[in-house]
LODREN-757658 format. One line per 8 residues: number of its first residue (from 1); for each residue x, y, z of N, C-alpha, C. Coordinates in Angstrom, 3 decimals. Layout:
N
NUM> X:Y:Z:X:Y:Z:X:Y:Z ~ ...
REM end
This chain:
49
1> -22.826:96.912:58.395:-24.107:96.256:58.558:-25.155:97.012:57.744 ~ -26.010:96.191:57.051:-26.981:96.751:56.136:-27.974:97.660:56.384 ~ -28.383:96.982:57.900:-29.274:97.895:58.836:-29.031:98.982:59.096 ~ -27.659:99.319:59.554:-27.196:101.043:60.177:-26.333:101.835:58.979 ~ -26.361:101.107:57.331:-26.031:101.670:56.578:-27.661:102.470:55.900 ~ -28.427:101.654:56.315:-29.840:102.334:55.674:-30.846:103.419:57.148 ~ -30.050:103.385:58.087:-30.662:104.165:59.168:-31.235:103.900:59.816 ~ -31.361:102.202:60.311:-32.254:101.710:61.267:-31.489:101.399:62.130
9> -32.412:101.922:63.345:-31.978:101.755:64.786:-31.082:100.497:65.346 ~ -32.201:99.450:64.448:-31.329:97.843:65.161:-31.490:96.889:64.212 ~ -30.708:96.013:63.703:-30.849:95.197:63.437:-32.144:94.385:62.950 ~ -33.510:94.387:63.960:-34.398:94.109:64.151:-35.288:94.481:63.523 ~ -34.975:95.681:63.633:-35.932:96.401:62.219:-35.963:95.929:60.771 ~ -34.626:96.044:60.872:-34.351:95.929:59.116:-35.209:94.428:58.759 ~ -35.012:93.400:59.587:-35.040:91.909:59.792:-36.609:92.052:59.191 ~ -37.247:92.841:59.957:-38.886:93.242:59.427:-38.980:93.229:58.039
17> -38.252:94.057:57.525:-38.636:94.208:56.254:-38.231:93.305:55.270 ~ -37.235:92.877:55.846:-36.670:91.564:54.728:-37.455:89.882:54.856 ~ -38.409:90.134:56.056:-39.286:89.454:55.670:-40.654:89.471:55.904 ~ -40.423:90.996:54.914:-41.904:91.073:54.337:-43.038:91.980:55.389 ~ -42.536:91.608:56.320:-43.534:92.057:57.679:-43.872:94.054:57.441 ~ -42.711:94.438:56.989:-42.855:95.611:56.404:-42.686:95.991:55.291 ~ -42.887:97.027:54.144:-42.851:97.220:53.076:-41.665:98.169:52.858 ~ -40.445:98.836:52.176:-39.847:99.789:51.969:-41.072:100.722:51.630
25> -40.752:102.168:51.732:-41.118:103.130:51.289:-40.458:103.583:50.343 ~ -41.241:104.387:48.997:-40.357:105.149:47.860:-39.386:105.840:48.047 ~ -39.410:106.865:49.356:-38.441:107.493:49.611:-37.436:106.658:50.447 ~ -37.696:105.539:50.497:-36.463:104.605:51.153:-35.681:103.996:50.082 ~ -36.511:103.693:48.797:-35.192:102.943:47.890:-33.955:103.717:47.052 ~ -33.544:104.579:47.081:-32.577:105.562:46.410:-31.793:105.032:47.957 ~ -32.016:104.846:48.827:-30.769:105.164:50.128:-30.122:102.687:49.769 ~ -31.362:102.715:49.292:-32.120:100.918:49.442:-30.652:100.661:48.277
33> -30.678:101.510:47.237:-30.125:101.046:45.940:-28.809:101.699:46.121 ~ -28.640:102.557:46.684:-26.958:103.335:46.996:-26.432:102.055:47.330 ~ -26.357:101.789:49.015:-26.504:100.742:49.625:-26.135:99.572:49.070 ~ -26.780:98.933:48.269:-26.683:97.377:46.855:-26.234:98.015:45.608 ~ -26.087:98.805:45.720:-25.055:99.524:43.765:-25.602:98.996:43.121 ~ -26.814:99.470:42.890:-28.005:99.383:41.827:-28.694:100.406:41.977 ~ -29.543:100.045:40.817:-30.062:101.284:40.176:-31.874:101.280:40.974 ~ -33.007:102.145:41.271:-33.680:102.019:42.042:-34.731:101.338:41.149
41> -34.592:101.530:39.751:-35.448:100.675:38.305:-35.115:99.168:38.798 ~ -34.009:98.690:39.467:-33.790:97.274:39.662:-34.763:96.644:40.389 ~ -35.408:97.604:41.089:-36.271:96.752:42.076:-37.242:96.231:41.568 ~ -38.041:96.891:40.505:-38.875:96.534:39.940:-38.886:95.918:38.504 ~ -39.364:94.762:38.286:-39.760:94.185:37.191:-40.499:94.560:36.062 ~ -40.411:93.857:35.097:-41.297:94.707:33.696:-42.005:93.338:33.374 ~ -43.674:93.281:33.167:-43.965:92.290:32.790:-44.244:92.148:31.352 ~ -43.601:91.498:29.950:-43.778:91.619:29.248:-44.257:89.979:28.461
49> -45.561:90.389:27.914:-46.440:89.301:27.251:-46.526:88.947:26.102
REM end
């Protein structure tokens, strides 16, 4: 389960953040990107004009 692979208590929590209600923290996406086998640059976009 995605939740108790990233260290949250319940289920419920995680549910928070996936919609939106909470934000990850920086020091949460390296555990965020282990987790999804990606890289922690994935999360973020490049806007190019």
């Amino acid at each position: 389960m995605l939740a108790n692979a990233l260290g949250f208590k319940d289920a419920s929590t995680y549910l928070k953040y996936e919609r939106g209600e909470y934000s990850f923290k920086a020091r949460q996406l390296p555990s965020l990107a282990k987790v999804l086998d990606c890289h922690v640059t994935d999360f973020f976009t490049q806007n190019v004009a």
